[in-house]
C-alpha positions as CSV (number, residue, x, y, z in Angstrom):
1,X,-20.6,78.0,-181.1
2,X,-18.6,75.3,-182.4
3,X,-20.0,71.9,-183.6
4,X,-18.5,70.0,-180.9
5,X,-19.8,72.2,-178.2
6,X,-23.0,72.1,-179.9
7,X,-22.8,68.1,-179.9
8,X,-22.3,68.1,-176.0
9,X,-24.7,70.7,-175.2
10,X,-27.6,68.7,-176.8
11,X,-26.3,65.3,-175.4
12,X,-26.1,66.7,-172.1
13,X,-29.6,67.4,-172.3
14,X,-30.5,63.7,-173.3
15,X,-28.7,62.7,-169.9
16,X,-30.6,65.2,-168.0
17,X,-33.8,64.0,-169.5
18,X,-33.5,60.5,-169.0
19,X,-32.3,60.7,-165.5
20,X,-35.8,62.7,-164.7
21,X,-37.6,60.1,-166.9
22,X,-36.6,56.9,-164.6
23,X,-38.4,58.4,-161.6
24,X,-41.3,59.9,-163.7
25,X,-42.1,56.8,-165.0
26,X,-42.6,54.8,-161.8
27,X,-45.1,57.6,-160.7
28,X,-46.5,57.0,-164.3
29,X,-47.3,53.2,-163.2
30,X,-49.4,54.2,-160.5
31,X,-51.9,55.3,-163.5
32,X,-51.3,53.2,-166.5
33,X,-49.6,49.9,-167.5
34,X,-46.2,49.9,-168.9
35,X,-47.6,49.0,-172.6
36,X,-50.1,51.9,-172.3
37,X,-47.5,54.5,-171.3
38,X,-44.6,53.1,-173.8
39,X,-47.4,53.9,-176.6
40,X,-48.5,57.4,-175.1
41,X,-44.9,58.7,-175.7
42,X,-44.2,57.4,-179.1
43,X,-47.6,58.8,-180.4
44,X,-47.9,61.7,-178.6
45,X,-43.6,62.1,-180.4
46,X,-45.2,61.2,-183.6
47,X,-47.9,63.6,-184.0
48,X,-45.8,66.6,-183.0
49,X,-43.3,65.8,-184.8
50,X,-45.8,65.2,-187.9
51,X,-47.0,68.5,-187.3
52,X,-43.9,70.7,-187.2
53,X,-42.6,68.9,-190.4
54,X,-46.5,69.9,-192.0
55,X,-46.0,73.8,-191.0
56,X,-41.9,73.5,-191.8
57,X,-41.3,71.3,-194.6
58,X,-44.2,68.8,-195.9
59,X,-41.3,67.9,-198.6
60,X,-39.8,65.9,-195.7
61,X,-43.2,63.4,-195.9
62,X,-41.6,62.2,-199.1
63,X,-39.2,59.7,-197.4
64,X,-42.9,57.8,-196.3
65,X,-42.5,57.1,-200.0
66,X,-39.2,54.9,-199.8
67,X,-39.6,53.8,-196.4
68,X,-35.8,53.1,-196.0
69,X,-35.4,49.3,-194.4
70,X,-32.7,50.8,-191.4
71,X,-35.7,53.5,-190.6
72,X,-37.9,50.7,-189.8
73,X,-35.4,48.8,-188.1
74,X,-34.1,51.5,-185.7
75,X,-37.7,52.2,-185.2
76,X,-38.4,48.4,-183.9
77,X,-35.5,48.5,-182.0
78,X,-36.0,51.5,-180.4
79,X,-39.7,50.3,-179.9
80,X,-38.3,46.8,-177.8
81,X,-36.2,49.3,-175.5
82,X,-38.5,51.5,-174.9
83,X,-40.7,48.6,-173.4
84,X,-38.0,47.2,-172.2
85,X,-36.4,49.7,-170.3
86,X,-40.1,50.5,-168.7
87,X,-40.6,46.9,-167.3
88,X,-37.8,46.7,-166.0
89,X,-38.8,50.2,-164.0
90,X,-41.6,48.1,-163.1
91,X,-40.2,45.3,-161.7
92,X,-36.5,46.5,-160.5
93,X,-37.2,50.0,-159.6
94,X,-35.5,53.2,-161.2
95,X,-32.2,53.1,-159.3
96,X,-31.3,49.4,-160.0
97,X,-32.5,50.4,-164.0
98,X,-30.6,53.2,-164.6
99,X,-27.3,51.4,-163.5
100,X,-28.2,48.0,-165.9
101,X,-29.7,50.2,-169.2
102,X,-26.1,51.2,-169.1
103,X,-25.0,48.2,-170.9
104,X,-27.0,49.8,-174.0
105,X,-24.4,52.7,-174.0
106,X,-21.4,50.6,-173.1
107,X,-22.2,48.2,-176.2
108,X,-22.7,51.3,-178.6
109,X,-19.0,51.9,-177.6
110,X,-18.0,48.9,-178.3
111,X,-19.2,49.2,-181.4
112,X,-18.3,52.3,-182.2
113,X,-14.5,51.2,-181.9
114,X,-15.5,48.0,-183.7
115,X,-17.7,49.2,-186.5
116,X,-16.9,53.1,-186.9
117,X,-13.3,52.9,-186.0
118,X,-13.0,55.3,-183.7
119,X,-10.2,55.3,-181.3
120,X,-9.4,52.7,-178.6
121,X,-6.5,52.6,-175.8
122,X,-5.6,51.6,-173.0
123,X,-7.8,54.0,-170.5
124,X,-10.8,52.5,-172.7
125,X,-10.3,49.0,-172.2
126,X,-9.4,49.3,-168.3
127,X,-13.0,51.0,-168.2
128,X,-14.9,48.2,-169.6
129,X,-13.2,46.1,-167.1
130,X,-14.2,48.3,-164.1
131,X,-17.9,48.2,-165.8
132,X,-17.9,45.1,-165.7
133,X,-16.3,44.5,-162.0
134,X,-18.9,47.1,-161.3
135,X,-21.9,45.5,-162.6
136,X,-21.1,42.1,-161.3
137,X,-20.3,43.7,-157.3
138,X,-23.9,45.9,-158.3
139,X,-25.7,42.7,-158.8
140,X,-24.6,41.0,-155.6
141,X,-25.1,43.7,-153.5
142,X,-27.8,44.9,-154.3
143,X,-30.7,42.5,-156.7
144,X,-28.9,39.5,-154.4
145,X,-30.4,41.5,-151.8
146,X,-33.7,41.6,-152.9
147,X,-34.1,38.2,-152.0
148,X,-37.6,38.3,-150.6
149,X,-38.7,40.0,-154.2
150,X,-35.9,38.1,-156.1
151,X,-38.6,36.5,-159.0
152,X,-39.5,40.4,-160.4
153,X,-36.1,41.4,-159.8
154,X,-34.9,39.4,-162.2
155,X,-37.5,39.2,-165.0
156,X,-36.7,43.1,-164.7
157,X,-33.2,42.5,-165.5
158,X,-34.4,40.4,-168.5
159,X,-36.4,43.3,-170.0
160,X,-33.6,45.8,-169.0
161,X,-31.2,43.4,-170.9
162,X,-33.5,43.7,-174.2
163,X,-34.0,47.4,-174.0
164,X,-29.6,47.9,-173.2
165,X,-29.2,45.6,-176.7
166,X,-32.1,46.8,-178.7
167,X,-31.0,50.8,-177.6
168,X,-27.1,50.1,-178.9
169,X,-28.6,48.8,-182.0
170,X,-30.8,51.6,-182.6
171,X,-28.1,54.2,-181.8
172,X,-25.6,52.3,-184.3
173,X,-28.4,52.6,-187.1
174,X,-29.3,55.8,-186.0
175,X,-25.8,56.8,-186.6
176,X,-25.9,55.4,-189.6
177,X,-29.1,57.0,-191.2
178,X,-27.6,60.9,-189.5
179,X,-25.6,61.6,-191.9
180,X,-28.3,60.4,-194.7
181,X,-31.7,61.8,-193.8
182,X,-32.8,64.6,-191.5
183,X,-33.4,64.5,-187.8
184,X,-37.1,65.3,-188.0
185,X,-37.4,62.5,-190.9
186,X,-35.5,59.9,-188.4
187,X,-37.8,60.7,-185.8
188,X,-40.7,60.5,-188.1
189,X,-39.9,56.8,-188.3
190,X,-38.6,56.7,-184.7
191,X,-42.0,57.1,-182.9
192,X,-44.4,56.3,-186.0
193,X,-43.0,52.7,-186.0
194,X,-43.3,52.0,-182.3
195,X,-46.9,53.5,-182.1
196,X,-48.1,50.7,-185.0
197,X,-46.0,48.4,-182.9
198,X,-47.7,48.9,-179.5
199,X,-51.5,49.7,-180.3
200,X,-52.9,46.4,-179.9
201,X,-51.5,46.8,-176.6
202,X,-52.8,50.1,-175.1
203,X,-55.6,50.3,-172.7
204,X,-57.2,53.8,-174.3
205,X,-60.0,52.7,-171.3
206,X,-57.2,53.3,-168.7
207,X,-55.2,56.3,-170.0
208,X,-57.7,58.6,-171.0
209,X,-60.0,58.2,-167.5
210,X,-60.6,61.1,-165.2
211,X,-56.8,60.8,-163.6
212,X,-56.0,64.0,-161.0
213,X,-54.1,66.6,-162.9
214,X,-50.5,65.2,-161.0
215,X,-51.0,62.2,-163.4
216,X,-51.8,64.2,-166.2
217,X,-48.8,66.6,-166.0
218,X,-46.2,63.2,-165.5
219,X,-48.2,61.7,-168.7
220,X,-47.3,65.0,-170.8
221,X,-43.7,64.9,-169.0
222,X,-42.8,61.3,-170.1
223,X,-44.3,61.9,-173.2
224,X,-42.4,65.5,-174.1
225,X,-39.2,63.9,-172.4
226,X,-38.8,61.2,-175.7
227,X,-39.0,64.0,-178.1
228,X,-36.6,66.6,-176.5
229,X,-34.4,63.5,-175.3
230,X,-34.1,61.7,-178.5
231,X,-34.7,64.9,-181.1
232,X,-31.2,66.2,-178.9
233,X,-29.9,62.8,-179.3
234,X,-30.0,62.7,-183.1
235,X,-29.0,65.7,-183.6
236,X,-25.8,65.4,-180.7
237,X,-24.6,62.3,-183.1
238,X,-24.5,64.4,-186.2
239,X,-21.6,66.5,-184.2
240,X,-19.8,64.3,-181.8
241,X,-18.2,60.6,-181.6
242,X,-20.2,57.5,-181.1
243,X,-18.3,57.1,-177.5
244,X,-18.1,60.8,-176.7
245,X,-21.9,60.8,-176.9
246,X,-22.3,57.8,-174.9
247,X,-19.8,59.3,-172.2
248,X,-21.8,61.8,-171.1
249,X,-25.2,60.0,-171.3
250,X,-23.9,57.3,-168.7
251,X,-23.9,60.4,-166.4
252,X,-27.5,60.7,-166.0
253,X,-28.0,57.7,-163.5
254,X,-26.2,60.0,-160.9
255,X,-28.8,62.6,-161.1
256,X,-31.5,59.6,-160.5
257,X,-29.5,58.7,-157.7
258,X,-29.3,62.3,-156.1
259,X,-33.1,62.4,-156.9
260,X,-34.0,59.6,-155.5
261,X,-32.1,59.8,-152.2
262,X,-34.0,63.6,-151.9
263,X,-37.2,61.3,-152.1
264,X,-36.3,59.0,-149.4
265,X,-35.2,61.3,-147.4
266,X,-38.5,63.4,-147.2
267,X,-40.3,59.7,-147.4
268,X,-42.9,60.8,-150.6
269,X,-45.8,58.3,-150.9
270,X,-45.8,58.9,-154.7
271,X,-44.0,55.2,-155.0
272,X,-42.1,52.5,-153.7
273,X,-38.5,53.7,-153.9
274,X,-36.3,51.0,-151.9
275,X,-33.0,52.3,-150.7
276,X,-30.1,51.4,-152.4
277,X,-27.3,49.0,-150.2
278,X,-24.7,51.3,-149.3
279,X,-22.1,49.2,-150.6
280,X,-24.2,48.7,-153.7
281,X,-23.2,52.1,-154.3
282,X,-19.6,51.1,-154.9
283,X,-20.8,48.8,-157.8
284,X,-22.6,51.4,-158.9
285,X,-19.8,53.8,-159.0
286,X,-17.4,51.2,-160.7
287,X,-20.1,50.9,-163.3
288,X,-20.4,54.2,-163.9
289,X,-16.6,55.3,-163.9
290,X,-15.9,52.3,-165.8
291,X,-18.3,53.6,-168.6
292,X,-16.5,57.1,-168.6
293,X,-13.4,55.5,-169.2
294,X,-14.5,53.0,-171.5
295,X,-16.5,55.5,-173.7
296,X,-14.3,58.9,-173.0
297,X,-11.0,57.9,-172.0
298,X,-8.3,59.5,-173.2
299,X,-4.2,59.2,-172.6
């Protein structure tokens, strides 16, 4: 198997992840808060991954030593869109999130041409203008909508905004440190950072009370999602392009939208999934073909 393939292999797993991880961690709310959950996954990450390095390599440890300055950065950043990204499932929903976070992967392409120098035509630059067509008709049609819920609509946008930027800046740095360090050192930093980050915050009270075993098995989901997610992530950018990588991410919303509409359908009581405005999907789409383009087109 070739490198490439191997590169879109693992980043096709990170897209079908995250687009299960939207809707799991709505459910997830019904439980615990958003700080609580956001510090369940990075330290349930950080003591697996803690304890394969211990049985595999304790040699790796040794970077704890030197504590690299872009570690700890992309572990803040990736801290802020984590909780970003989780309020704004809160407050906008997982259908209206998954089209917005997509910002995050459109700006790593941006930099990608800007910073790495990879490739840029015309294709590219028509699909960041149909993303951003796409986001704008999205908005209208759909959070204008909301009118009657408008105030957490848009403090969910806010957050969703932090966690796109935040994400794009981790995956630059990430990028960076990839060809440098090991994936299971990155990730060492990754989720240990973020756990230090959010403890003051987590209601230990809340998580670990008697919750049915439904709540229990979406905790361990969202919590096993960030390692295979972002372990196939980090390994995906050692193999493939910066853009290539974020082409096929973008796809996951379309799974969450598939998902979601299978929910409605069968009306679950699980959570409050509003339906999306049938011409909202239009934005939606231009969003999403716009990020294709802009991240994967070709001549």
């Amino acid at each position: 198997m070739s490198n490439s393939t191997k590169g879109i292999l693992l980043a096709s797993t990170c897209a079908f992840m995250w687009a299960l991880l939207a809707i799991a961690l709505k459910i997830a709310l019904k439980y615990v808060d958003s700080y609580t959950i956001v510090w369940w996954r990075f330290a349930f990450s950080f003591v697996t991954v803690a304890t394969i390095l211990l049985f595999k390599s304790k040699s790796q440890f040794s970077i704890i030593k030197r504590s690299p300055f872009l570690l700890i950065l992309a572990g803040i950043l990736l801290g802020f869109n984590f909780i970003g990204y989780q309020q704004g499932v809160n407050y906008s929903g997982p259908a209206v999130s998954q089209i917005i976070i997509q910002l995050g992967a459109i700006s790593f392409a941006i930099v990608g041409f800007l910073f790495f120098k990879e490739s840029i035509n015309r294709i590219k630059i028509i699909g960041f203008i149909l993303a951003l067509i796409g986001f704008i008709f999205f908005y209208y049609k759909q959070i204008g909508h909301n009118s009657d819920d408008s105030s957490n609509m848009m403090l969910g946008i806010i957050w969703l905004l932090i966690g796109s930027f935040t994400w794009a800046g981790y995956a630059v740095v990430n990028k960076i440190l990839a060809k440098k360090i090991t994936p299971l050192q990155i990730n060492l930093y990754l989720y240990g950072i973020p756990t230090l980050m959010f403890l003051p915050f987590a209601n230990f009270k809340a998580l670990f009370a008697p919750h049915p075993l439904v709540a229990w098995l979406i905790l361990i989901f969202v919590a096993a999602n960030t390692i295979i997610s972002y372990g196939s992530l980090s390994i995906a950018m050692k193999y493939i392009e910066a853009n290539k990588t974020s082409m096929i991410i973008i796809l996951n919303p379309i799974i969450t939208f598939i998902l979601l509409e299978i929910l409605l359908w069968f009306n679950v009581s699980w959570f409050e999934a509003p339906a999306m405005q049938p011409i909202a999907y239009i934005g939606a789409g231009l969003v999403l073909l716009g990020a294709v383009f802009a991240t994967g087109g070709k001549k």
